[in-house]
N, C-alpha and C positions, 0 to 999 in steps of 0.2 A: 660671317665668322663670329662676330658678336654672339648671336643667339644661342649657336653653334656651343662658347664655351658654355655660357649658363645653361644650357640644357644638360651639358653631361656633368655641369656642379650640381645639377640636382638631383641626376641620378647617382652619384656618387652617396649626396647626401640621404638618399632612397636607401642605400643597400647600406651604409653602415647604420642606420636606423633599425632597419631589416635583422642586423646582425647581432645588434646589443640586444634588440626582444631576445631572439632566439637562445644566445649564450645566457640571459637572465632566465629564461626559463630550464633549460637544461642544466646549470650548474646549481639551481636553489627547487630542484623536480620535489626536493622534500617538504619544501614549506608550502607546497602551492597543492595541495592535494582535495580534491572535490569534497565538498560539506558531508561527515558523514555524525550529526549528532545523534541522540536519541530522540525520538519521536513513535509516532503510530505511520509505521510502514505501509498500513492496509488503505489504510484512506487514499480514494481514487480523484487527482486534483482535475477540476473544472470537470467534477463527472465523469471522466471517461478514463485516463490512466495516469501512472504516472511516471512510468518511463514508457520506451520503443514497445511497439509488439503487445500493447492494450496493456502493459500490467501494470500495479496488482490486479488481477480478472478472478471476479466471483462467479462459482454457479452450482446446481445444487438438484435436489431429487425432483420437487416439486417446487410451481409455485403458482398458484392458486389463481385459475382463470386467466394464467398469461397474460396479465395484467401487467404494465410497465413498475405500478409503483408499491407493485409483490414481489418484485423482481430479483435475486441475488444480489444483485451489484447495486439495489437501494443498502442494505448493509453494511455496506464499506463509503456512504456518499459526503460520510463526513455530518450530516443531519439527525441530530439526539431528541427533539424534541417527539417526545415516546405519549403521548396521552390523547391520540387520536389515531384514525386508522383511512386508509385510503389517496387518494391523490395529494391532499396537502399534508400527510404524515405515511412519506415511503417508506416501509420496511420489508424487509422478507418475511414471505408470509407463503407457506406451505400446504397443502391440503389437509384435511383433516385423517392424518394414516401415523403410522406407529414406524415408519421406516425412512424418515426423511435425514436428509446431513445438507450439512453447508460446509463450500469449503472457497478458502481461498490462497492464489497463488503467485508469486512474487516474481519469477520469471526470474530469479536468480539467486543465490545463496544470501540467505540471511539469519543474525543470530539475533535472538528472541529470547525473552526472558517474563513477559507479562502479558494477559489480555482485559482487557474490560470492554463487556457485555452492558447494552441497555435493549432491558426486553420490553417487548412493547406494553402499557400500560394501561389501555383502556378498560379497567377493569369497572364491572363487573363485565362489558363484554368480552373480553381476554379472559383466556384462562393462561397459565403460561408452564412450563416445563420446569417438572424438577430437580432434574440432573442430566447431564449429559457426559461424553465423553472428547477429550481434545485429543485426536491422534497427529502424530505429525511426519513431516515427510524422511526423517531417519528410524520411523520403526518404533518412535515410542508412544505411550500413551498413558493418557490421566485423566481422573474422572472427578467432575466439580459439580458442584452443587448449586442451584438456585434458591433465589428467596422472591417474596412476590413485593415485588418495588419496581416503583420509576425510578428509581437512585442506578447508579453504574455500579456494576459488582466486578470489583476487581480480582484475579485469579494469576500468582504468582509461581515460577515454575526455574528451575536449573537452567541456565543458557543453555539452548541447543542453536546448531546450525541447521538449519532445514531450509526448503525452496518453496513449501504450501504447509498448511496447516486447517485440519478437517472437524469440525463439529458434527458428533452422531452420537447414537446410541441416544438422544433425545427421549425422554419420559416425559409423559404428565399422566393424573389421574383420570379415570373413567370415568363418566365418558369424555372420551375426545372434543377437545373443542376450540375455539381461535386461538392459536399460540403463534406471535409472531415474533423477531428480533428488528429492532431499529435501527443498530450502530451494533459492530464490533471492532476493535481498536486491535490491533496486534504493537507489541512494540519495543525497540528494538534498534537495528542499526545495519548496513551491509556489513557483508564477512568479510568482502575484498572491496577493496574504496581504487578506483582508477586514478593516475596523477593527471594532472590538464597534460595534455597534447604537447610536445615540444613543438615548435614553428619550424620548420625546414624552409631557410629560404636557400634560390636558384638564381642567383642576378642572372640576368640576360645580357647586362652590359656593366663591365667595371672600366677603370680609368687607370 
């Protein structure tokens, strides 16, 4: 009978425990809303994504020998250092054709306002692209300019909401020859931010 009480004072004290999370959560659902700062939305963390369902997920027309560290998604891996080419400087890196794009895509609505570009820099063997164009996934598009630097070329633009955003229409001068990207940064914020979860608790036993 002993045991008996203090087992059910302590499921007692279980469920009203149980109860005050859940009412602190559902009566203050406004203060407790998931982190939505400004940042670079595109960067893929520990490499592979950064929410459910692989995204952000890069990919793109070519990339030169199916090489892993030519690859779309070296683009987004968070990795700037631009002045070298190959396994230990990943970037995308496309064939040498007049019709390639890169694009990438968020897996959910987000609004955007800025991009910065680091294109690859091994120059004299880089050559690198003079303009390009950024279309995005509401339909609009803008066309920017490069210069030939290892520096990050920033390109600012009207909030838009969009779920991907595409790099084409790619130039450079004739003849064709290694133009790669190292890093692209999209950046930004989600358009719709989820609140934490309320806790629904179910005692199984009250007193």
């Amino acid at each position: 009978a002993k045991y008996t009480h203090f087992t059910q004072k302590r499921l007692r004290m279980k469920w009203f425990e149980q109860q005050n999370i859940a009412e602190y959560l559902g009566a203050r659902a406004e203060k407790h809303r998931l982190p939505n700062h400004y940042r670079n939305i595109a960067v893929q963390l520990s490499g592979t994504e950064g929410i459910p369902n692989g995204y952000p997920r890069a990919s793109s027309k070519s990339e030169y020998g199916n090489q892993p560290w030519f690859a779309a998604r070296c683009a987004i891996d968070g990795k700037t250092d631009n002045r070298g080419h190959g396994r230990d400087f990943p970037s995308w890196r496309p064939d040498r054709r007049d019709d390639v794009w890169w694009k990438v895509e968020f897996g959910r609505e987000v609004q955007v306002d800025k991009l910065v570009v680091y294109l690859r820099a091994e120059f004299p063997h880089d050559k690198h692209w003079r303009s390009a164009v950024l279309e995005f996934s509401d339909g609009s598009r803008q066309e920017i300019n490069f210069a030939k630097t290892a520096a990050p070329q920033s390109f600012t633009f009207d909030h838009r909401t969009v779920t991907w955003v595409k790099l084409t229409d790619l130039v450079q001068e004739e003849p064709l020859g290694w133009c790669a990207l190292t890093e692209i940064e999209v950046w930004g914020r989600d358009a719709h931010v989820p609140h934490l979860a309320t806790v629904r608790v179910e005692p199984s036993q009250r007193d």
